[in-house]
Biopython code that builds the backbone (N, CA, C, O; Angstrom):
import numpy as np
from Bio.PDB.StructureBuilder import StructureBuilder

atoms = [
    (1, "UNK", "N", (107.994, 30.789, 93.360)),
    (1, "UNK", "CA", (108.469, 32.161, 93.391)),
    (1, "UNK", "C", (108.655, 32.584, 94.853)),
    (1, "UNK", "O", (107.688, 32.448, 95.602)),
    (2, "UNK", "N", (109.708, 33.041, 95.295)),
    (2, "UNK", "CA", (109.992, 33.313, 96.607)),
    (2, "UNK", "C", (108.932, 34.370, 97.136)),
    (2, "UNK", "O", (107.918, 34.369, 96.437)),
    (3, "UNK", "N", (108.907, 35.253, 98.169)),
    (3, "UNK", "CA", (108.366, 35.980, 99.006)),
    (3, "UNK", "C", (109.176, 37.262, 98.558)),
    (3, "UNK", "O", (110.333, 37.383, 98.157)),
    (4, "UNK", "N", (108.166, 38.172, 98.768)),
    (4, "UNK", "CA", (109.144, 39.892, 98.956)),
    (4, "UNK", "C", (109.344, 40.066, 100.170)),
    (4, "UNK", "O", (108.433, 40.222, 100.983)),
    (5, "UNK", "N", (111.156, 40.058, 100.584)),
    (5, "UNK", "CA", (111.052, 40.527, 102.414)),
    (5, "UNK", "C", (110.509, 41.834, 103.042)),
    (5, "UNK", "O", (110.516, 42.924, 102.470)),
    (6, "UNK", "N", (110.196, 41.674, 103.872)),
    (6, "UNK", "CA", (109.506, 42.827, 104.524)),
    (6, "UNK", "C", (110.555, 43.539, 105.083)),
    (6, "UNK", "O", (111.507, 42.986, 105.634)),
    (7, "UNK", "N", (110.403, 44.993, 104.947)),
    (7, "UNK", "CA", (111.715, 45.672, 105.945)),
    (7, "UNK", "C", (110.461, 47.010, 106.287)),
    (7, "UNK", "O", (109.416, 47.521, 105.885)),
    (8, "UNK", "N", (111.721, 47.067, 107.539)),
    (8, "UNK", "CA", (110.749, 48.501, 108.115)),
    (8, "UNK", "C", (110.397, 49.566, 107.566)),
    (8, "UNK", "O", (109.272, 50.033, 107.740)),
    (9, "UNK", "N", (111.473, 50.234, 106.669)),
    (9, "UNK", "CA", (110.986, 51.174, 105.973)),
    (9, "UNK", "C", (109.720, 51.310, 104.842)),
    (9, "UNK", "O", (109.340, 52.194, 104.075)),
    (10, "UNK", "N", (109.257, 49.827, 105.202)),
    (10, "UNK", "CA", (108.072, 50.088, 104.104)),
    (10, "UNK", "C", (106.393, 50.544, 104.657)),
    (10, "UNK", "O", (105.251, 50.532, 104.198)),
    (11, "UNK", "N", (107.049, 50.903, 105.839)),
    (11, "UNK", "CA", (105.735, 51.006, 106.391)),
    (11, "UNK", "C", (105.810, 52.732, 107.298)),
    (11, "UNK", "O", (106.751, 53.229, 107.916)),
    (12, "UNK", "N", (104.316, 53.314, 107.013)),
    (12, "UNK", "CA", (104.230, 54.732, 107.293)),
    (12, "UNK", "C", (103.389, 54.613, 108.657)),
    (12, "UNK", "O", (102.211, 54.286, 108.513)),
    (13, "UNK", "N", (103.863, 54.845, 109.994)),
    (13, "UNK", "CA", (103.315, 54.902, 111.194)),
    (13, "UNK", "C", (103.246, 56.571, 111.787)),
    (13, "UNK", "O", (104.013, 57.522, 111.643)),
    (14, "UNK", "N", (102.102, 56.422, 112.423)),
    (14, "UNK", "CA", (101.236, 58.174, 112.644)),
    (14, "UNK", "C", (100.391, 57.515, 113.856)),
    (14, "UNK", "O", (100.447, 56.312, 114.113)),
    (15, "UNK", "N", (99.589, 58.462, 114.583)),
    (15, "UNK", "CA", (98.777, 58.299, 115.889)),
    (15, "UNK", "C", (97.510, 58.014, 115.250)),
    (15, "UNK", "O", (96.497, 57.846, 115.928)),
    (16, "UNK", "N", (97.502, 57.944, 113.892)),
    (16, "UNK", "CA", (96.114, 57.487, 112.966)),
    (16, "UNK", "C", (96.212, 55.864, 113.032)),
    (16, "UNK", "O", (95.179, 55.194, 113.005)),
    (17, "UNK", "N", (97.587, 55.218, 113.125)),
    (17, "UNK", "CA", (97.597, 54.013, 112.632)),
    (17, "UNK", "C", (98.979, 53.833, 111.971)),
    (17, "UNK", "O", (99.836, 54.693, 112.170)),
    (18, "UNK", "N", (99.275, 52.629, 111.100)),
    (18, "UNK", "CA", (100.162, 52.239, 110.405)),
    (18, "UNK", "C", (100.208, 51.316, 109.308)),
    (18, "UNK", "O", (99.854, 50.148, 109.465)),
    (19, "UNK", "N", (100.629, 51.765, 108.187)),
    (19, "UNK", "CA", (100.562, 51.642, 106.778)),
    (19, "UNK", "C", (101.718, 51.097, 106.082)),
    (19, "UNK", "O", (102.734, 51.753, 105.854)),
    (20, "UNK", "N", (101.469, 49.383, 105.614)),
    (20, "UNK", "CA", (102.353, 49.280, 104.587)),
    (20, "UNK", "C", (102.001, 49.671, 103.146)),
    (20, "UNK", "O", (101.076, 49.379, 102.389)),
    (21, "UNK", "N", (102.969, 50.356, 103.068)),
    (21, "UNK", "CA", (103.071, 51.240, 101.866)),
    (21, "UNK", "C", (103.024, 50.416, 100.541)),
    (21, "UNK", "O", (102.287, 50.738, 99.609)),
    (22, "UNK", "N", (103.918, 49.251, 100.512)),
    (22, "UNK", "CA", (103.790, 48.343, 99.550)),
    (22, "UNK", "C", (102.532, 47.781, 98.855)),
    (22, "UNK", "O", (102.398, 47.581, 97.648)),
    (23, "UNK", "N", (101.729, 47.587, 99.736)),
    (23, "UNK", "CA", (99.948, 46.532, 99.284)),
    (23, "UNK", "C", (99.154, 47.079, 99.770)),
    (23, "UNK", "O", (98.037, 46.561, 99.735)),
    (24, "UNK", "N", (99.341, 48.560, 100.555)),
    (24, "UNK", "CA", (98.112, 48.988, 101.205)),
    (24, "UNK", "C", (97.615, 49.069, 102.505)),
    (24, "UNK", "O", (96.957, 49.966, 103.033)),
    (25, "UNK", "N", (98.101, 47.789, 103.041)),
    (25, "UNK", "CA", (97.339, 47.183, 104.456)),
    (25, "UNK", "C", (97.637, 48.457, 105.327)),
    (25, "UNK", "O", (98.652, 49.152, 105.375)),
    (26, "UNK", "N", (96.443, 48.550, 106.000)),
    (26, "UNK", "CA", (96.614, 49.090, 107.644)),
    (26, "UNK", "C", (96.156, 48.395, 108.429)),
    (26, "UNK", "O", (95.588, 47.311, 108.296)),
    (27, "UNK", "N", (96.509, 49.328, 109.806)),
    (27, "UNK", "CA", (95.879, 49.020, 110.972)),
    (27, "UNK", "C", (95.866, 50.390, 111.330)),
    (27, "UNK", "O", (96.849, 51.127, 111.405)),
    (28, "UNK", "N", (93.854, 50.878, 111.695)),
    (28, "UNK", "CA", (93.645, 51.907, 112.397)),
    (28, "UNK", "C", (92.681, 51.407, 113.858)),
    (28, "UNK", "O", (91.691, 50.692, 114.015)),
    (29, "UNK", "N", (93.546, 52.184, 114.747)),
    (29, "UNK", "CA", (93.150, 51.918, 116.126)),
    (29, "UNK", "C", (92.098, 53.010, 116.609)),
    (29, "UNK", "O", (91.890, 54.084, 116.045)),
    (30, "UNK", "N", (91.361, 52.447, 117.969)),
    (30, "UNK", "CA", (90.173, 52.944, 118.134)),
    (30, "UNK", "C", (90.740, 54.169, 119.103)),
    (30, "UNK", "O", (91.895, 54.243, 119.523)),
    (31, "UNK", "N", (89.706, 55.080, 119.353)),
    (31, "UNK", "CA", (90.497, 56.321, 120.200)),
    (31, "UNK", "C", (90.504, 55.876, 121.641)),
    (31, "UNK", "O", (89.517, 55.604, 122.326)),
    (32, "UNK", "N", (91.696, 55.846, 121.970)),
    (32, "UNK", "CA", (92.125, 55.677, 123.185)),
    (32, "UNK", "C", (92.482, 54.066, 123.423)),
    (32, "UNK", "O", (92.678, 53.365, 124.416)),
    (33, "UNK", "N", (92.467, 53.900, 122.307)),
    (33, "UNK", "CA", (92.780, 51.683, 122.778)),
    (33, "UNK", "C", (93.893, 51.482, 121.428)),
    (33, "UNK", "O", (93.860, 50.786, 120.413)),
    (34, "UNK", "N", (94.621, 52.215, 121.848)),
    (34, "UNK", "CA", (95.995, 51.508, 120.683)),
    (34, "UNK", "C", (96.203, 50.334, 120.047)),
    (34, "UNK", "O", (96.434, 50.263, 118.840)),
    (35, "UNK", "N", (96.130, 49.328, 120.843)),
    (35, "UNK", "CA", (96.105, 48.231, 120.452)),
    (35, "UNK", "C", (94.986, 47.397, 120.207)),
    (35, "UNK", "O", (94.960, 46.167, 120.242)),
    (36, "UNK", "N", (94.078, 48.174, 119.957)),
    (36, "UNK", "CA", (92.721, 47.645, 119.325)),
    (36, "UNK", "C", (92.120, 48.259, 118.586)),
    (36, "UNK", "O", (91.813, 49.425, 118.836)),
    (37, "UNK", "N", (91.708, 47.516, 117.226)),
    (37, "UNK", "CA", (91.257, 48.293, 116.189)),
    (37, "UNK", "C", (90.976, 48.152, 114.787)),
    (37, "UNK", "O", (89.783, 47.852, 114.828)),
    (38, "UNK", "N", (91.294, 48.173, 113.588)),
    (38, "UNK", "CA", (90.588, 48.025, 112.184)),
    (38, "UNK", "C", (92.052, 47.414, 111.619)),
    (38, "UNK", "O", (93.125, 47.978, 111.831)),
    (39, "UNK", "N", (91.934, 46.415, 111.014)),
    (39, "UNK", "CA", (92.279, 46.079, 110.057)),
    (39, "UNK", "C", (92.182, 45.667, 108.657)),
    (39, "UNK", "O", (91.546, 44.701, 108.235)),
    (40, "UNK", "N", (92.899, 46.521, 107.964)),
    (40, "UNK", "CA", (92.215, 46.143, 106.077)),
    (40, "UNK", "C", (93.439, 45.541, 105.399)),
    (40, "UNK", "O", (94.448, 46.232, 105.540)),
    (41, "UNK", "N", (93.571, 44.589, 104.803)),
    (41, "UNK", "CA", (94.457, 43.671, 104.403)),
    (41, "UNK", "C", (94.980, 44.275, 102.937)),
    (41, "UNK", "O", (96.069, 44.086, 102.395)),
    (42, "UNK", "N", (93.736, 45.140, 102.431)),
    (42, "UNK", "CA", (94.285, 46.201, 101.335)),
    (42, "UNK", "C", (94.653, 44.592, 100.153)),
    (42, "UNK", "O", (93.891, 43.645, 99.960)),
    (43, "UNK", "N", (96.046, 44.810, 99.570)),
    (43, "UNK", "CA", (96.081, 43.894, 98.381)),
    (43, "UNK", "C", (96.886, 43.106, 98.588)),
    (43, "UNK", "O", (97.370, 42.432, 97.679)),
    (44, "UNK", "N", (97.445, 42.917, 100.589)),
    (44, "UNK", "CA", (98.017, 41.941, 101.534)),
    (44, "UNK", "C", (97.554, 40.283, 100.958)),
    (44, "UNK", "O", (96.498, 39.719, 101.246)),
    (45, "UNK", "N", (98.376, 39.869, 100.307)),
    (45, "UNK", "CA", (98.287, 38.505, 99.727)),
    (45, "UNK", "C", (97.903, 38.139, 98.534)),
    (45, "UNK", "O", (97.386, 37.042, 98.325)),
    (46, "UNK", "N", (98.133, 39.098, 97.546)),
    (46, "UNK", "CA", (98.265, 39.002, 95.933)),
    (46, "UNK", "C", (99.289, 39.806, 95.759)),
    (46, "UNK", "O", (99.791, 40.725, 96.406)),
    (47, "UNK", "N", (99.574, 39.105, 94.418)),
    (47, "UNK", "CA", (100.624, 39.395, 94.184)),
    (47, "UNK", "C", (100.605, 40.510, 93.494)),
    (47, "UNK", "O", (99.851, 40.472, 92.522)),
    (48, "UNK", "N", (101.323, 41.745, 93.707)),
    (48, "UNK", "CA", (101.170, 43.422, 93.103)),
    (48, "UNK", "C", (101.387, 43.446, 91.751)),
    (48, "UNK", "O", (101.779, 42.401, 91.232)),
    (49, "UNK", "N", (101.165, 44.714, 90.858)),
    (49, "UNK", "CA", (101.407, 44.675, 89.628)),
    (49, "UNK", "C", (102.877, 44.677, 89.091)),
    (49, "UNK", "O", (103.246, 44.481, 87.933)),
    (50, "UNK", "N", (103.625, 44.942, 90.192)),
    (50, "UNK", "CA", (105.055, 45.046, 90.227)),
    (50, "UNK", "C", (105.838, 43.966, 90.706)),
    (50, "UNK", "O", (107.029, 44.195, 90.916)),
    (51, "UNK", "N", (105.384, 42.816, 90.920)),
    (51, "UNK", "CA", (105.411, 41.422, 90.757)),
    (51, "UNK", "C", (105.727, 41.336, 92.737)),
    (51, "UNK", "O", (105.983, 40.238, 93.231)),
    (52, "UNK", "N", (105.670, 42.344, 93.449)),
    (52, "UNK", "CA", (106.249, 41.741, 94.699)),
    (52, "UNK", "C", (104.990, 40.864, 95.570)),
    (52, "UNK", "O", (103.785, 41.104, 95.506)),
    (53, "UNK", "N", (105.614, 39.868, 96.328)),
    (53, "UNK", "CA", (104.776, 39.137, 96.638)),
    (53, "UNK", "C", (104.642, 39.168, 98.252)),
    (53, "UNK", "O", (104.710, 37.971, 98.531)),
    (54, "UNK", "N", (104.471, 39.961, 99.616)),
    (54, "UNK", "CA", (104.756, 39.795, 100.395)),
    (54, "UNK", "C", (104.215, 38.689, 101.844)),
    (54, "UNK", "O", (103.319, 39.085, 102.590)),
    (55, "UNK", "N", (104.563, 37.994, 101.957)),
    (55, "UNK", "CA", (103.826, 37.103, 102.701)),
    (55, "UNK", "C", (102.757, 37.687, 104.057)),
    (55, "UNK", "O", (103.135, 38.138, 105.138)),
    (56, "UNK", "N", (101.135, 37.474, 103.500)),
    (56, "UNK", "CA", (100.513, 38.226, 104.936)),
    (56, "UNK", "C", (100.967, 38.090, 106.374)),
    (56, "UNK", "O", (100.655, 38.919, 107.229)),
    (57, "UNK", "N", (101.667, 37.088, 106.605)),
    (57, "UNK", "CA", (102.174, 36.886, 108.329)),
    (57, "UNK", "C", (103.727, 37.854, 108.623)),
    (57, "UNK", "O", (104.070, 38.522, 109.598)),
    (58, "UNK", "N", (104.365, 37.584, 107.408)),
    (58, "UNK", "CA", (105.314, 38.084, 107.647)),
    (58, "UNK", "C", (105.071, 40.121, 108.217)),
    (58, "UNK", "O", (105.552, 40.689, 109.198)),
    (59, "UNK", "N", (104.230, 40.641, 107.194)),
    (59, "UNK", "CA", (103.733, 42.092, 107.538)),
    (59, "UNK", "C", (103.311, 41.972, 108.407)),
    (59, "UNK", "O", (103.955, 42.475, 109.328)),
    (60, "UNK", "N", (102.189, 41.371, 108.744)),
    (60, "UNK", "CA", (101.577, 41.843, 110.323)),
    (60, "UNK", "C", (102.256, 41.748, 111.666)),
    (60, "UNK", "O", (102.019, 42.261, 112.760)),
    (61, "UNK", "N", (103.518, 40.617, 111.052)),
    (61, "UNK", "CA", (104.200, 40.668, 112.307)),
    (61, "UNK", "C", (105.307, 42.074, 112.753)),
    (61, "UNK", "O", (105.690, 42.610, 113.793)),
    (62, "UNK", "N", (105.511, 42.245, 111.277)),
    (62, "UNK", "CA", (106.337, 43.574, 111.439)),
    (62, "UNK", "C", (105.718, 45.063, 112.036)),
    (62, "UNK", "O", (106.241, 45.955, 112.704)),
    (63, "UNK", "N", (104.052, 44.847, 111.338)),
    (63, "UNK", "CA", (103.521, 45.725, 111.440)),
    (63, "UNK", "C", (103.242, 45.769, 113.092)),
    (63, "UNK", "O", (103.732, 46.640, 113.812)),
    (64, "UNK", "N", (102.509, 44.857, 113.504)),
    (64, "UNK", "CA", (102.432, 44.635, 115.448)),
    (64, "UNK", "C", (103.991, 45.394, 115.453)),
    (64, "UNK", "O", (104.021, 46.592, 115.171)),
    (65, "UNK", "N", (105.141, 44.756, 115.743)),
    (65, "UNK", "CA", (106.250, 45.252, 116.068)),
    (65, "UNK", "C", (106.659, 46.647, 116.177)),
    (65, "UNK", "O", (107.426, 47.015, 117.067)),
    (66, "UNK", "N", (105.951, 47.795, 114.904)),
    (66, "UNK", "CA", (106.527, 48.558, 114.516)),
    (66, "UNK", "C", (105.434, 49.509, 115.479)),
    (66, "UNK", "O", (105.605, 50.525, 116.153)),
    (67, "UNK", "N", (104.392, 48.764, 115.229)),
    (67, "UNK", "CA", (103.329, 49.786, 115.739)),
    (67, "UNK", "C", (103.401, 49.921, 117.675)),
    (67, "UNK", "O", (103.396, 50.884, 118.442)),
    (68, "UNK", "N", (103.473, 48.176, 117.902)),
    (68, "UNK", "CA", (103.787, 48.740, 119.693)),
    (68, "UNK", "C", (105.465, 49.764, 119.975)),
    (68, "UNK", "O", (105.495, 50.642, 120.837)),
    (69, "UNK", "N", (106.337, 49.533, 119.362)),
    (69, "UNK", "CA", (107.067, 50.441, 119.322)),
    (69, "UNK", "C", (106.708, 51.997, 119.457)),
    (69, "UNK", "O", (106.864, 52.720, 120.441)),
    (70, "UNK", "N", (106.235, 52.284, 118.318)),
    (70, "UNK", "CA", (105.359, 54.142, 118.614)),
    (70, "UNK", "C", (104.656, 54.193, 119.436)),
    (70, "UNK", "O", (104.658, 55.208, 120.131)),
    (71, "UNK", "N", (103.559, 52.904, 119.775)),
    (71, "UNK", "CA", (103.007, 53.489, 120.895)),
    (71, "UNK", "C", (103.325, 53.477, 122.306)),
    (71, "UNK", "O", (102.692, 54.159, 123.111)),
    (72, "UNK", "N", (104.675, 52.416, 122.760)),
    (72, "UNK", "CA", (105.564, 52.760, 123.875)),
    (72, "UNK", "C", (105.841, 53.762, 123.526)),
    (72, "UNK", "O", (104.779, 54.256, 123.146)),
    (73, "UNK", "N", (106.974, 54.784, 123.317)),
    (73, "UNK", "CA", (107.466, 55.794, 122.558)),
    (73, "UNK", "C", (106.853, 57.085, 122.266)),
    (73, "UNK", "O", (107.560, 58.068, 122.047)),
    (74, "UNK", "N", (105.359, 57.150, 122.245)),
    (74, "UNK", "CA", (104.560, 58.551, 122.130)),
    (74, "UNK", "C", (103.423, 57.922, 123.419)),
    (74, "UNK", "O", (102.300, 58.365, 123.175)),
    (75, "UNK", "N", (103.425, 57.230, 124.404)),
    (75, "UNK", "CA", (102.112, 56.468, 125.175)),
    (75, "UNK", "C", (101.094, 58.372, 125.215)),
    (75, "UNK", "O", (99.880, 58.172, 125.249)),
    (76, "UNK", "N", (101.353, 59.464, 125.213)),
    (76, "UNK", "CA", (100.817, 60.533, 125.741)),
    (76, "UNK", "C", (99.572, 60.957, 124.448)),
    (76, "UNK", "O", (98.531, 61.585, 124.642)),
    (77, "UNK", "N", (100.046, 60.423, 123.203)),
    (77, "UNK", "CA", (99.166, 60.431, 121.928)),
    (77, "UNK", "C", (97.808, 59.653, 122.128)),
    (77, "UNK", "O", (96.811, 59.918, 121.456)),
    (78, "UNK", "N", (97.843, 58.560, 123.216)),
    (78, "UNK", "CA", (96.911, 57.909, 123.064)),
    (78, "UNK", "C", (96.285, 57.940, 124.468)),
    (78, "UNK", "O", (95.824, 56.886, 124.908)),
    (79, "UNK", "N", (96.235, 58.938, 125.128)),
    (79, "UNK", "CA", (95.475, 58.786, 126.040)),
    (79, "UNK", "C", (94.046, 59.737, 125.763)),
    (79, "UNK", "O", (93.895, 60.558, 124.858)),
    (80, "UNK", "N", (93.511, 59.532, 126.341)),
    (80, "UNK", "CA", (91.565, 59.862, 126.437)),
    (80, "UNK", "C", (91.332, 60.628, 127.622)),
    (80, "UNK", "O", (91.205, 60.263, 128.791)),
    (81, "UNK", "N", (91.299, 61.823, 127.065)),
    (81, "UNK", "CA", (90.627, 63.112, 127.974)),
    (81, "UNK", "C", (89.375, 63.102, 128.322)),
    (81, "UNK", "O", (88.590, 63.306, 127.395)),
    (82, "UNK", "N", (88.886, 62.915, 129.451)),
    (82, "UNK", "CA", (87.320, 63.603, 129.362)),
    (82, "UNK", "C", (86.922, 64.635, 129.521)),
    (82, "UNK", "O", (85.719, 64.860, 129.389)),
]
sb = StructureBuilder()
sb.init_structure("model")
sb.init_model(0)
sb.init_chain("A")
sb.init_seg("    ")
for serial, (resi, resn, name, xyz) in enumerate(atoms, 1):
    if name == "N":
        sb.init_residue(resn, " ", resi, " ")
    sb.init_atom(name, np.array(xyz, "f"), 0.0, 1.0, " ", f" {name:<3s}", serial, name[0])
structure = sb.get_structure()
């Protein structure tokens, strides 16, 4: 059975983190370190009740992609006041 392709619109990005919408997965980052932080794989590598199957490498790579994007793009969201 093939793979479900990943496209961008399946994923919901905010200064909380970023969410594929499809299986769940996030990634929430720590305050002030964008690029470091929590990942939950959610139902990332079974297959959904709606038969899509998306390959875990394929998302995370989109997801990295999508996510350093916003945070070039807003860098002022993630800085740390003292």
């Amino acid at each position: 059975m093939p793979s479900t392709p990943v496209q961008r619109d399946q994923f919901e990005v905010s200064p909380k983190g970023i969410t594929h919408k499809p299986s769940g997965a996030t990634y929430t980052p720590h305050p002030g370190a964008p690029f470091s932080g929590t990942i939950n794989l959610s139902q990332l590598g079974d297959v959904l009740t709606n038969g899509d199957d998306y390959r875990p490498h394929e998302v995370q790579t989109m997801m990295e992609r999508l996510w350093a994007e916003y945070v070039n793009a807003n860098p002022r969201l993630f800085e740390v006041h003292d």
